[in-house]
N, CA, C and O atoms as CSV, one atom per row, in Angstrom:
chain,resi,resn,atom,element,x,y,z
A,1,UNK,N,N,127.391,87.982,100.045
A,1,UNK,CA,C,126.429,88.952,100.498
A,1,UNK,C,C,125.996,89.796,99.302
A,1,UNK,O,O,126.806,90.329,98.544
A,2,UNK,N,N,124.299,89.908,99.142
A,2,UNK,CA,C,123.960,91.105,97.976
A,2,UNK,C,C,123.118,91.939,98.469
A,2,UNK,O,O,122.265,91.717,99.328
A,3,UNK,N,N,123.415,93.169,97.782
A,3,UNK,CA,C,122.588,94.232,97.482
A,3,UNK,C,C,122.311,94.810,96.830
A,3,UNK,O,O,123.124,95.438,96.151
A,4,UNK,N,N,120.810,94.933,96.656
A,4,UNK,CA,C,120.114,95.744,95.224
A,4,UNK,C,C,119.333,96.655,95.987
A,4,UNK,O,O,118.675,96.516,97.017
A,5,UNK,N,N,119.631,97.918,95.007
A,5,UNK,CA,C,118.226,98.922,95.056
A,5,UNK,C,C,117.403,98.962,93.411
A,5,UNK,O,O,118.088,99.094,92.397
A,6,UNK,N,N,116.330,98.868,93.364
A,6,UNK,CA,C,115.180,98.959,92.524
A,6,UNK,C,C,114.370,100.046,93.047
A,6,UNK,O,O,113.641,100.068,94.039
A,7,UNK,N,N,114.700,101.155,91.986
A,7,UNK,CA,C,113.960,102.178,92.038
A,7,UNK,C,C,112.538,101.707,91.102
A,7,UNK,O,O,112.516,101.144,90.007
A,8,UNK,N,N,111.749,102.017,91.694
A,8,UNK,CA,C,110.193,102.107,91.128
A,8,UNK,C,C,109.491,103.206,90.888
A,8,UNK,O,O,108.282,103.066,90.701
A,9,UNK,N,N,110.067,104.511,90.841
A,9,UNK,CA,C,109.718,105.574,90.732
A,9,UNK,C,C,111.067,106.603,90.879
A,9,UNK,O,O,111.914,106.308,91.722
A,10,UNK,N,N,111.224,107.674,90.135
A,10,UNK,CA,C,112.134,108.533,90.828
A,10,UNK,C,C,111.027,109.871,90.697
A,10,UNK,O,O,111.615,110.928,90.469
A,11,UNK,N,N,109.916,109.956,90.778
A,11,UNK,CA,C,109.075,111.000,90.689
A,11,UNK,C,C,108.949,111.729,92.156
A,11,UNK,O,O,109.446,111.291,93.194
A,12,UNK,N,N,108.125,113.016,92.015
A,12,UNK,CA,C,107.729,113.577,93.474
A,12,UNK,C,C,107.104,114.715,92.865
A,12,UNK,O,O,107.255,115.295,91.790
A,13,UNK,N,N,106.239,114.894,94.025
A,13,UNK,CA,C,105.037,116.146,94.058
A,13,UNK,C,C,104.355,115.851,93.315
A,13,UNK,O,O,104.204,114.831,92.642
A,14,UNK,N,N,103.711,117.084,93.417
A,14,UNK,CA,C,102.045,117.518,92.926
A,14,UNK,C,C,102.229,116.795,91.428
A,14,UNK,O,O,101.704,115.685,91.351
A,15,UNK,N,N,102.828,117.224,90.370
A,15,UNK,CA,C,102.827,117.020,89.067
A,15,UNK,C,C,103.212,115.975,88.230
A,15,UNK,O,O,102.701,115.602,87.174
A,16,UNK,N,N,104.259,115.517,88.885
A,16,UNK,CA,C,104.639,114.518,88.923
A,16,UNK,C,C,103.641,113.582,89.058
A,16,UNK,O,O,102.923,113.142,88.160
A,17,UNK,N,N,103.629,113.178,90.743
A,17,UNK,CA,C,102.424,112.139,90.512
A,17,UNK,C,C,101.119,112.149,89.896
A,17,UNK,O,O,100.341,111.217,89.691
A,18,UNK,N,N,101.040,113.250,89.666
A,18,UNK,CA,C,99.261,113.526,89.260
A,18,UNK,C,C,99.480,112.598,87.467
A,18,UNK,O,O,98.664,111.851,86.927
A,19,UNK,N,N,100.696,112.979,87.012
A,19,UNK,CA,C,100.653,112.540,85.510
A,19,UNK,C,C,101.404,111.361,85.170
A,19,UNK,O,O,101.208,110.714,84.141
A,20,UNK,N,N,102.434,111.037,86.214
A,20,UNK,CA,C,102.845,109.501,86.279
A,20,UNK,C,C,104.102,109.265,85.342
A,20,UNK,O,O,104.549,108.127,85.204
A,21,UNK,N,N,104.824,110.661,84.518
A,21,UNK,CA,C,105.667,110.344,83.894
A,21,UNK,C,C,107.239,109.594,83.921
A,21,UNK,O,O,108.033,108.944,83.240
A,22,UNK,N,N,106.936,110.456,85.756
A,22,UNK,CA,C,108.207,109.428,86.319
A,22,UNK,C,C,107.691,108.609,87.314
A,22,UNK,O,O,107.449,109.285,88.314
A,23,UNK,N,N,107.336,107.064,87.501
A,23,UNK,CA,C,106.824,106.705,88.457
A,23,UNK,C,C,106.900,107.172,89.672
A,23,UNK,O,O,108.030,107.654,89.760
A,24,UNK,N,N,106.076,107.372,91.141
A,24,UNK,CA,C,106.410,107.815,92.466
A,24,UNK,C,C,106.422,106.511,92.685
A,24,UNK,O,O,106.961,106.666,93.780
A,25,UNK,N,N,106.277,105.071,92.596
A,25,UNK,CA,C,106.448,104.091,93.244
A,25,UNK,C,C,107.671,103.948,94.286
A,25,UNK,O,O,107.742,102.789,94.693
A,26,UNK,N,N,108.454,104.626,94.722
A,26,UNK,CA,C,109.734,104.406,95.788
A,26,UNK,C,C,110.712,103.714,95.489
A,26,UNK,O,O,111.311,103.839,94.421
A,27,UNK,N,N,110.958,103.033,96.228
A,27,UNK,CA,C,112.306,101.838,95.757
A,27,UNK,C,C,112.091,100.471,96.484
A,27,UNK,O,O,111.365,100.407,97.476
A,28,UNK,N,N,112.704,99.430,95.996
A,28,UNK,CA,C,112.464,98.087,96.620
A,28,UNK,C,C,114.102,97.704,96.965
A,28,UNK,O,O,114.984,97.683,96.107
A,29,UNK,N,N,114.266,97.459,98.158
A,29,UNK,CA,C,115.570,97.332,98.868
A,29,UNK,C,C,115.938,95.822,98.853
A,29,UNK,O,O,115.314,95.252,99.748
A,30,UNK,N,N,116.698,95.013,98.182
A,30,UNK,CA,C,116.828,93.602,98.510
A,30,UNK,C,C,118.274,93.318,99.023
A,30,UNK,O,O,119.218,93.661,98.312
A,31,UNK,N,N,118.485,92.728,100.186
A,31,UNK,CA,C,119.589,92.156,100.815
A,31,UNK,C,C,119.897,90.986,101.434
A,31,UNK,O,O,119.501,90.756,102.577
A,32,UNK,N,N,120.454,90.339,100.908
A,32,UNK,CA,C,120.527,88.510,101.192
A,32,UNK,C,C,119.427,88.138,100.896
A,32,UNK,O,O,119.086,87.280,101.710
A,33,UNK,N,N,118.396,88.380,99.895
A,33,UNK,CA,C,117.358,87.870,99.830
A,33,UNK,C,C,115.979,88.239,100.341
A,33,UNK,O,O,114.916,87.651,100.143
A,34,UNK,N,N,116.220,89.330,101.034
A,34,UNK,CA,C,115.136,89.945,101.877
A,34,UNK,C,C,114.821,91.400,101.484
A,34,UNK,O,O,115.586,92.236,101.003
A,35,UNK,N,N,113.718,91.491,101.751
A,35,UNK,CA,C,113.370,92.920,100.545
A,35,UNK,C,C,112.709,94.219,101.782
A,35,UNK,O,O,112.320,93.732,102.844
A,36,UNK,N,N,112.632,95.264,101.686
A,36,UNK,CA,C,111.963,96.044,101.867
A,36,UNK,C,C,111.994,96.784,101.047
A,36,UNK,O,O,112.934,97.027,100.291
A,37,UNK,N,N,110.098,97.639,101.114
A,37,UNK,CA,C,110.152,98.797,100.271
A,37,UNK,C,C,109.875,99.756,100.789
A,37,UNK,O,O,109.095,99.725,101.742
A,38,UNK,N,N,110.364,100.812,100.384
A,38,UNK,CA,C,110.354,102.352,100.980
A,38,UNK,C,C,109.364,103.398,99.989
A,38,UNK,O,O,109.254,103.602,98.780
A,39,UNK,N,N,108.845,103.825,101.009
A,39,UNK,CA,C,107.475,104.658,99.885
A,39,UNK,C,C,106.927,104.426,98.811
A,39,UNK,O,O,107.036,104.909,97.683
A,40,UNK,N,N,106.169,103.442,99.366
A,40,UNK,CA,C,104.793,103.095,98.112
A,40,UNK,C,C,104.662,103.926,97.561
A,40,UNK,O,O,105.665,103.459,97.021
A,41,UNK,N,N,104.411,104.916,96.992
A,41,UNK,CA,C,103.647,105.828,96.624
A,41,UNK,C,C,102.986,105.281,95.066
A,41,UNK,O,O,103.312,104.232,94.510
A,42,UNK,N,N,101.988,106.286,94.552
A,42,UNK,CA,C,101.265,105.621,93.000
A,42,UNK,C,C,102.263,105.214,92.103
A,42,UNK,O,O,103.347,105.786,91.985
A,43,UNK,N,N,101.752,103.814,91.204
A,43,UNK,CA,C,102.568,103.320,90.501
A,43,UNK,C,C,103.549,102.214,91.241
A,43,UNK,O,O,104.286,101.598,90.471
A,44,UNK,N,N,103.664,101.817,92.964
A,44,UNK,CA,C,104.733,101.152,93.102
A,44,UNK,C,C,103.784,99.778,92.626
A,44,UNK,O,O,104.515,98.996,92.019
A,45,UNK,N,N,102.736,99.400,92.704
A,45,UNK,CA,C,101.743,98.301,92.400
A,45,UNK,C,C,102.163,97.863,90.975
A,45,UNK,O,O,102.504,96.686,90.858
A,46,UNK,N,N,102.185,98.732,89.765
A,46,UNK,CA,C,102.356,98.669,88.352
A,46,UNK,C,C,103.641,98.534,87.687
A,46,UNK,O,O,103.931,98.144,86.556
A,47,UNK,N,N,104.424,98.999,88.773
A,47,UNK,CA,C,105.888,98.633,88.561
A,47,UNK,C,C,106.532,97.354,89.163
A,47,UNK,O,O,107.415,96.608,88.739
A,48,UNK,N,N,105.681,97.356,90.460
A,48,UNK,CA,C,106.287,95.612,90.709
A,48,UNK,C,C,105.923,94.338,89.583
A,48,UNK,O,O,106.593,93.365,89.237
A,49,UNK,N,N,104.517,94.821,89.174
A,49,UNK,CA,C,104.099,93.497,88.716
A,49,UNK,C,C,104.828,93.724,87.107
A,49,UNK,O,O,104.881,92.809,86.285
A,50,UNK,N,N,105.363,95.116,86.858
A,50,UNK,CA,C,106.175,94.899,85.279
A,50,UNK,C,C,107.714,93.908,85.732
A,50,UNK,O,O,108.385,93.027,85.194
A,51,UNK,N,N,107.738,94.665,87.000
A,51,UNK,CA,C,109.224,93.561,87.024
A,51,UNK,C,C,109.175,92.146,87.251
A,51,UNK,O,O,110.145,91.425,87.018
A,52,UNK,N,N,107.774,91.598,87.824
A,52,UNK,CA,C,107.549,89.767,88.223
A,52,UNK,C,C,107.766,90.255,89.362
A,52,UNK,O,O,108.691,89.592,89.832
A,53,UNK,N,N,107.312,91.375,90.406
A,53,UNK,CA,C,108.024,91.177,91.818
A,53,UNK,C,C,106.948,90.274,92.755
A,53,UNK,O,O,105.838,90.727,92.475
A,54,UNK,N,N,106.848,89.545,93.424
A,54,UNK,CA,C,106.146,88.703,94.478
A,54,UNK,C,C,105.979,89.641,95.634
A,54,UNK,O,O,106.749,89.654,96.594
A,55,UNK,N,N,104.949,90.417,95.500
A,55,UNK,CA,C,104.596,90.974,97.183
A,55,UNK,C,C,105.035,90.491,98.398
A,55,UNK,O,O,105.769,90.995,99.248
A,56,UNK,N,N,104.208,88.951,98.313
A,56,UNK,CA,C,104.435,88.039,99.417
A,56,UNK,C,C,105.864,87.866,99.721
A,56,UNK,O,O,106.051,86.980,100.555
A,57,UNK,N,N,106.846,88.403,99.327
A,57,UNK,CA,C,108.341,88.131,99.284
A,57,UNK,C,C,108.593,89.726,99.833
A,57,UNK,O,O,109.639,90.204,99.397
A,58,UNK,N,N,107.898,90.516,100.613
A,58,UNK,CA,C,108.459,92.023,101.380
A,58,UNK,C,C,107.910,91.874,102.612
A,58,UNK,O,O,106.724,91.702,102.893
A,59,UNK,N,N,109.324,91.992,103.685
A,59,UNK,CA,C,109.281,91.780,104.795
A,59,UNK,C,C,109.155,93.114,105.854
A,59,UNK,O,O,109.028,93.112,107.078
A,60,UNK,N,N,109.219,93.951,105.148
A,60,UNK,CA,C,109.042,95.183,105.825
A,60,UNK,C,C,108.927,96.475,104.750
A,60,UNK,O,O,109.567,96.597,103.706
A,61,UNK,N,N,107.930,97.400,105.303
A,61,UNK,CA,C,107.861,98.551,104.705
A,61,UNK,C,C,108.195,99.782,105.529
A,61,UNK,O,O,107.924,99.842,106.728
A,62,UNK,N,N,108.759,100.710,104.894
A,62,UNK,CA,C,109.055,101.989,105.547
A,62,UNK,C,C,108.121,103.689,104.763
A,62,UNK,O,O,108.179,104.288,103.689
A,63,UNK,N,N,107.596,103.804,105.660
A,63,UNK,CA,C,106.653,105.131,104.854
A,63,UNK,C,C,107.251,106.586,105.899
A,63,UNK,O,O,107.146,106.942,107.073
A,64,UNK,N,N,107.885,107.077,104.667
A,64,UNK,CA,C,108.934,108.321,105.345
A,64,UNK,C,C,108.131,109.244,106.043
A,64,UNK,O,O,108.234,109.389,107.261
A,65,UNK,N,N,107.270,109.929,105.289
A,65,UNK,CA,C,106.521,111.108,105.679
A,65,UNK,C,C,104.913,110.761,105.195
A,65,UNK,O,O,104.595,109.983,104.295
A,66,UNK,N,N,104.106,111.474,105.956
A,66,UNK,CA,C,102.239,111.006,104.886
A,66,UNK,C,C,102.138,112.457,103.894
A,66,UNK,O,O,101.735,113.604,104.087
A,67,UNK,N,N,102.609,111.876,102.996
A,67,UNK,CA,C,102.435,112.384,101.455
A,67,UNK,C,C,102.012,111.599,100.575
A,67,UNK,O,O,102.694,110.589,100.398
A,68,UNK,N,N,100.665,111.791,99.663
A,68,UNK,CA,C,100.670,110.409,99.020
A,68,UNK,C,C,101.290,109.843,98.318
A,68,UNK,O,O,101.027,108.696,97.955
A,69,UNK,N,N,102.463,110.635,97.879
A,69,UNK,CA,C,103.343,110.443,96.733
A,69,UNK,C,C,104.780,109.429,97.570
A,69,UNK,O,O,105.904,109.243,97.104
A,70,UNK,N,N,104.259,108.968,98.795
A,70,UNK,CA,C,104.806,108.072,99.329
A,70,UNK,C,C,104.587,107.277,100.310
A,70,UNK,O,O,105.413,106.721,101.034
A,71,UNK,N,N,102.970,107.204,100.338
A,71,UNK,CA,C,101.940,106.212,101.043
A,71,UNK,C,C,101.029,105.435,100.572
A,71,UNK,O,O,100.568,104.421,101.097
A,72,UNK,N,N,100.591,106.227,98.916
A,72,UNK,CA,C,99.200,105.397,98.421
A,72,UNK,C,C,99.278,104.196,98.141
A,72,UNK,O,O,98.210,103.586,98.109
A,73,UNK,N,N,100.455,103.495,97.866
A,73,UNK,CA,C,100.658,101.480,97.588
A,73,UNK,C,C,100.489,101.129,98.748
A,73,UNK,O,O,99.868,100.086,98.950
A,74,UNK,N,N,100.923,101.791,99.688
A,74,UNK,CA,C,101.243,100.962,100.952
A,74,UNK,C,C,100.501,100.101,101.652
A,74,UNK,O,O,100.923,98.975,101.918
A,75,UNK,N,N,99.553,100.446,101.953
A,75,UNK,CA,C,98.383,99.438,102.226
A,75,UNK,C,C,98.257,98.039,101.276
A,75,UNK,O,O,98.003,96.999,101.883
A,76,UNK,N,N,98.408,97.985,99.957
A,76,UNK,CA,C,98.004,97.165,99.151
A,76,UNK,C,C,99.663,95.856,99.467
A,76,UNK,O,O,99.714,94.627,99.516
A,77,UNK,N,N,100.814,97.013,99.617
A,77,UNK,CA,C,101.736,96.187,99.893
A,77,UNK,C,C,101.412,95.090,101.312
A,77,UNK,O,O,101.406,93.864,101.426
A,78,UNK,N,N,101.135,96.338,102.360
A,78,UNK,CA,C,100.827,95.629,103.349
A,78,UNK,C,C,99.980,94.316,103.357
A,78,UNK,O,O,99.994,93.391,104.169
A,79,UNK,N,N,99.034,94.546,101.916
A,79,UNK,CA,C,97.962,92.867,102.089
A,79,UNK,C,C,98.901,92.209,101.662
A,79,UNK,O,O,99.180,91.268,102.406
A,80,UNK,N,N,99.792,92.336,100.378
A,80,UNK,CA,C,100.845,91.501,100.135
A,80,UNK,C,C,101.693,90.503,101.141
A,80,UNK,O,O,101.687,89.303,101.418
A,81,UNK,N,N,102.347,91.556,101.486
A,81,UNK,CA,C,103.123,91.003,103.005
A,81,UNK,C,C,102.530,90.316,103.289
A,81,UNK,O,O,102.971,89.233,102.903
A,82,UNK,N,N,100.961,90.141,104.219
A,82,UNK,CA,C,100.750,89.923,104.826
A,82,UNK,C,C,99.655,88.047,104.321
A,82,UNK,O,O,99.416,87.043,104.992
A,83,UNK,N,N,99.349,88.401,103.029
A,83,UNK,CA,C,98.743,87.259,101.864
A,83,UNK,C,C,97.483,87.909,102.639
A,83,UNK,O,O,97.023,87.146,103.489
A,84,UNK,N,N,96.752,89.294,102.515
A,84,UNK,CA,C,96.105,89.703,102.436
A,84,UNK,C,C,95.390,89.422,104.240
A,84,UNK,O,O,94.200,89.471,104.551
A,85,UNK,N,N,96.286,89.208,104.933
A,85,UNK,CA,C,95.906,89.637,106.274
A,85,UNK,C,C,95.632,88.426,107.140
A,85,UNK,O,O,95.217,88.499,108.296
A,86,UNK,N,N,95.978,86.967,106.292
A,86,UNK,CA,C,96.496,85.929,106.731
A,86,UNK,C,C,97.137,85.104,107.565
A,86,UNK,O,O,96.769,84.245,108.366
A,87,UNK,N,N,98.561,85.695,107.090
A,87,UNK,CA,C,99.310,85.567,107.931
A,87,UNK,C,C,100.323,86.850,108.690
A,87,UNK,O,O,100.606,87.825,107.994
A,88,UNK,N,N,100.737,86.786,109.868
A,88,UNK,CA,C,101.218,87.568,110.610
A,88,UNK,C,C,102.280,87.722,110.160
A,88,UNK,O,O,103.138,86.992,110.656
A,89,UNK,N,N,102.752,88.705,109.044
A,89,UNK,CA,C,104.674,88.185,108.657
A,89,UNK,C,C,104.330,90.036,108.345
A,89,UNK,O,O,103.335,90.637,107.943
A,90,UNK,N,N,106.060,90.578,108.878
A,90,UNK,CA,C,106.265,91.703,107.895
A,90,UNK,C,C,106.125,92.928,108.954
A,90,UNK,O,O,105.153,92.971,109.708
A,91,UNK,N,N,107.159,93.942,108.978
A,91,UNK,CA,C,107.254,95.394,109.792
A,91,UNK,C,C,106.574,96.483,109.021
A,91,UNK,O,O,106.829,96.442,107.817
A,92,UNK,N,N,105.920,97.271,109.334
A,92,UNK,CA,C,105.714,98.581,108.822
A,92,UNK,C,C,106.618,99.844,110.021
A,92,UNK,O,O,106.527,99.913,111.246
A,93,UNK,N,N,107.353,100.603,109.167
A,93,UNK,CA,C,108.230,101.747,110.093
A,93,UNK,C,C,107.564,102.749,109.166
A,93,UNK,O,O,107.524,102.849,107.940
A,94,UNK,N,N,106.919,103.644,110.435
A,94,UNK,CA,C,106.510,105.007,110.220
A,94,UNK,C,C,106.505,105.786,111.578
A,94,UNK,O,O,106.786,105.434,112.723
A,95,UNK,N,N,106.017,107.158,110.954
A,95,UNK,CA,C,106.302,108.373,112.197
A,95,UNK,C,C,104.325,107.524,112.691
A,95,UNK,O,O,103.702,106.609,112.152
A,96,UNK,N,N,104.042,108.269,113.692
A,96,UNK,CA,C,102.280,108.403,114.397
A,96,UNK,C,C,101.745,108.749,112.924
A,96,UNK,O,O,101.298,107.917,112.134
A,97,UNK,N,N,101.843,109.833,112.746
A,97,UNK,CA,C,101.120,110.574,111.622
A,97,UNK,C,C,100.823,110.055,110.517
A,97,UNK,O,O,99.822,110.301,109.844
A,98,UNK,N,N,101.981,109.052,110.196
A,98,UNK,CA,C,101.887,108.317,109.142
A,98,UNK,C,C,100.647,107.071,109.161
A,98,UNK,O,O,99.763,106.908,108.320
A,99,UNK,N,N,100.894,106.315,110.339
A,99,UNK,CA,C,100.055,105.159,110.824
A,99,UNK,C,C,98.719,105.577,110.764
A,99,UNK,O,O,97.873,105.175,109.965
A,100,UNK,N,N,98.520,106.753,112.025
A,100,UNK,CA,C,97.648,107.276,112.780
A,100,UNK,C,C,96.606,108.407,111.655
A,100,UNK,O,O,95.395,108.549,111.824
A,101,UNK,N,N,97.293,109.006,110.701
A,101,UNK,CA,C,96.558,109.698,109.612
A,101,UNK,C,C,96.239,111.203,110.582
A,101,UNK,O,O,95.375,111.973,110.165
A,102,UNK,N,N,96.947,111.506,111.784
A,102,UNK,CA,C,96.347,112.788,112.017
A,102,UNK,C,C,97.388,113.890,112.394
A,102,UNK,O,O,98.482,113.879,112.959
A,103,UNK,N,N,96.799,114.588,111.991
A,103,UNK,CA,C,97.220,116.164,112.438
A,103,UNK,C,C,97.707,116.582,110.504
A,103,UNK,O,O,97.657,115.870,109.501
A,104,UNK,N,N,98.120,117.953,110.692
A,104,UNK,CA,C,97.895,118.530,109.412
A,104,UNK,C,C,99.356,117.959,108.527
A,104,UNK,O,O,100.182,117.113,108.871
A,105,UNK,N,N,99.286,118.692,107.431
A,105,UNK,CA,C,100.243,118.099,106.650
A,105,UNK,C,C,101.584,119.011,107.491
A,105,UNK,O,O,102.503,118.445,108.082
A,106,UNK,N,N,101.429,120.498,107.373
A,106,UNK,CA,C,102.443,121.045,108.146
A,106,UNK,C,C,102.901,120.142,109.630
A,106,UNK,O,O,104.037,119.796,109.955
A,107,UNK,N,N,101.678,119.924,110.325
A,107,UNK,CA,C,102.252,119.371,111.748
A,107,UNK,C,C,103.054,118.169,111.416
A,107,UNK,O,O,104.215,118.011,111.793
A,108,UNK,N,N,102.252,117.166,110.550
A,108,UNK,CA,C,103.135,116.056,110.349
A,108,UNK,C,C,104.284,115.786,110.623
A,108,UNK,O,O,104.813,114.896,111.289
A,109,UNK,N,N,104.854,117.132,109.715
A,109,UNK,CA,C,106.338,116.853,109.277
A,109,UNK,C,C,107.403,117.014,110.531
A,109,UNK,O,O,108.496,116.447,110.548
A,110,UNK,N,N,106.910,117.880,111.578
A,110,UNK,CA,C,107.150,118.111,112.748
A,110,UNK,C,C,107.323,117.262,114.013
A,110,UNK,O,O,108.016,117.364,115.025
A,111,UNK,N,N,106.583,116.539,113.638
A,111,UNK,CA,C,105.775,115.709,115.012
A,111,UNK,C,C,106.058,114.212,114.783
A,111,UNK,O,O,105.605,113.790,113.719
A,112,UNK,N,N,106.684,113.357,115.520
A,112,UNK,CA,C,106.819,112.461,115.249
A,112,UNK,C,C,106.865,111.777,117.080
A,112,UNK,O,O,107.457,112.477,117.902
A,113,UNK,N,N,106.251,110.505,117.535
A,113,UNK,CA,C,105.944,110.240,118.820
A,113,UNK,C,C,105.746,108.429,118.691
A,113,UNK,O,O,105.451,107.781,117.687
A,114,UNK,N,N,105.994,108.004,119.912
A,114,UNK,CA,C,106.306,106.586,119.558
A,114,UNK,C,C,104.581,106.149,120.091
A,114,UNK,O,O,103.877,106.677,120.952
A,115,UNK,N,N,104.308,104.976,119.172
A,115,UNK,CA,C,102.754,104.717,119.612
A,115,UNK,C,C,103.292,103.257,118.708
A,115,UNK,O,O,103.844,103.060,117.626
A,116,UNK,N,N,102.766,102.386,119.866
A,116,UNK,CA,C,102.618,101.004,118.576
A,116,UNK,C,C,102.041,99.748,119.503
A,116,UNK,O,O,101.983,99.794,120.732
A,117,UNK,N,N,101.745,98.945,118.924
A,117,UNK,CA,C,100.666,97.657,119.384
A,117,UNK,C,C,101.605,97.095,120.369
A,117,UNK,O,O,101.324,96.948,121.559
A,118,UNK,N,N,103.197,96.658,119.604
A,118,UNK,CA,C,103.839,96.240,119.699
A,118,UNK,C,C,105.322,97.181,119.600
A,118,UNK,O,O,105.452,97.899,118.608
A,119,UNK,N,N,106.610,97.148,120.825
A,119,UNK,CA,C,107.265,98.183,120.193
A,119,UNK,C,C,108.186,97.181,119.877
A,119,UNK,O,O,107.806,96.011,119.886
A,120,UNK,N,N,109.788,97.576,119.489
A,120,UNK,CA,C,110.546,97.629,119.152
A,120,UNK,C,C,111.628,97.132,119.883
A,120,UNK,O,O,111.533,97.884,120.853
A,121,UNK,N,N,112.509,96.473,120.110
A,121,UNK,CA,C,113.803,96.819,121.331
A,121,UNK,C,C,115.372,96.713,120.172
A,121,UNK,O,O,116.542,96.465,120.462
A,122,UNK,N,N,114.763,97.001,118.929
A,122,UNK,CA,C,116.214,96.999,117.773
A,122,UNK,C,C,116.620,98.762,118.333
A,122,UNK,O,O,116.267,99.493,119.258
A,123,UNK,N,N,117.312,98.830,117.453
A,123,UNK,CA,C,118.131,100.467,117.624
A,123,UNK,C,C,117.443,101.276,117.187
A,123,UNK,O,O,118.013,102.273,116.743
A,124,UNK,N,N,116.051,101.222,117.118
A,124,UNK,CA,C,115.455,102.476,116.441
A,124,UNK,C,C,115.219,103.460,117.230
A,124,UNK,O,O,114.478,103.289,118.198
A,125,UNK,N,N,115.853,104.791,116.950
A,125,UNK,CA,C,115.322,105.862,117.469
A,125,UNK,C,C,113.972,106.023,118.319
A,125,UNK,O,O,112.858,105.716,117.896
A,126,UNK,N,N,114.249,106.553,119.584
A,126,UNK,CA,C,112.945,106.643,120.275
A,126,UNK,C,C,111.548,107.141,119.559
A,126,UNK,O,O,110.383,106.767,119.693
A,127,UNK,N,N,112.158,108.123,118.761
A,127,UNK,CA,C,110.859,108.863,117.752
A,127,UNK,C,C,110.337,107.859,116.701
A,127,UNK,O,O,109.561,108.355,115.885
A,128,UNK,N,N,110.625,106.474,116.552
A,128,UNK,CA,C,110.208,105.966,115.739
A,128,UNK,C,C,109.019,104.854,116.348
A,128,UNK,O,O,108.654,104.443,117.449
A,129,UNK,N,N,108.635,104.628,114.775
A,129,UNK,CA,C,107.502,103.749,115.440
A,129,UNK,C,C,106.992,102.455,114.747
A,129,UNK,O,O,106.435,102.712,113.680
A,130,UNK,N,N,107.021,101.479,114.979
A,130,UNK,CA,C,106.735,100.499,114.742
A,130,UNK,C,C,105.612,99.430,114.470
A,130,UNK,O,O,104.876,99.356,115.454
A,131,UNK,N,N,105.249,98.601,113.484
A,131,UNK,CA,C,104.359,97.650,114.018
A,131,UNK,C,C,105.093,96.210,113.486
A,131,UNK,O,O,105.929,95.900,112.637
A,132,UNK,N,N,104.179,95.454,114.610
A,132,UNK,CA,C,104.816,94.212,114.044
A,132,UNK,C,C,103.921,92.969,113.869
A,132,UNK,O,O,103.367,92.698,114.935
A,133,UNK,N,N,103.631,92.208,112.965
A,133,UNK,CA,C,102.511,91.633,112.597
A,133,UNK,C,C,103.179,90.382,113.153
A,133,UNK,O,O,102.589,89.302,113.124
């Protein structure tokens, strides 16, 4: 059995990301072979492709809070996953707010409500939310 974490960023906030000295790219989670990444944020795009990482090889993404400093890859991952919307492979876990893009940055952080195409029946917390391609 393995496990790796690959940090792609250890950056955060305003200054940070604005100047890129410490990547915000998140981290890339690999276990038995299976990857997720946790908060895209800027730079996780520029750091995968310094390491050789294969998009098409992330089976799920997790976007903690909507900050961009841990949402702006995400989408681009998501075409990855997905070989650009192709094929149906790959989870995204986020709060509404995250998915959904609404209510303020304060409410965000607050508010979290289950909404999804498709739900869930793993152990995830009722407040969580799911999609599944």
């Amino acid at each position: 059995m393995s496990f790796r974490i690959t940090f792609l960023g250890t950056g955060g906030g305003r200054h940070t990301t604005m100047y890129q000295v410490r990547s915000t790219g998140g981290m890339l989670i690999e276990h038995d072979g299976r990857f997720l990444h946790v908060d895209p944020g800027p730079g996780a795009l520029t750091q995968m492709h310094r390491i050789r990482y294969d998009l098409t090889r992330t089976e799920s993404l997790i976007v903690s809070h909507c900050h961009p400093d841990h949402y702006s890859d995400a989408e681009s991952v998501l075409e990855g996953m997905s070989r650009g919307g192709w094929v149906k492979h790959g989870h995204l876990y986020g709060s509404e707010t995250v998915i959904n893009g609404n209510g303020s940055w304060a409410h965000a952080s607050r508010t979290t409500t289950r909404a999804s195409w498709r739900t869930s029946r793993s152990s995830l917390p009722a407040t969580s939310w799911m999609w599944t391609a």
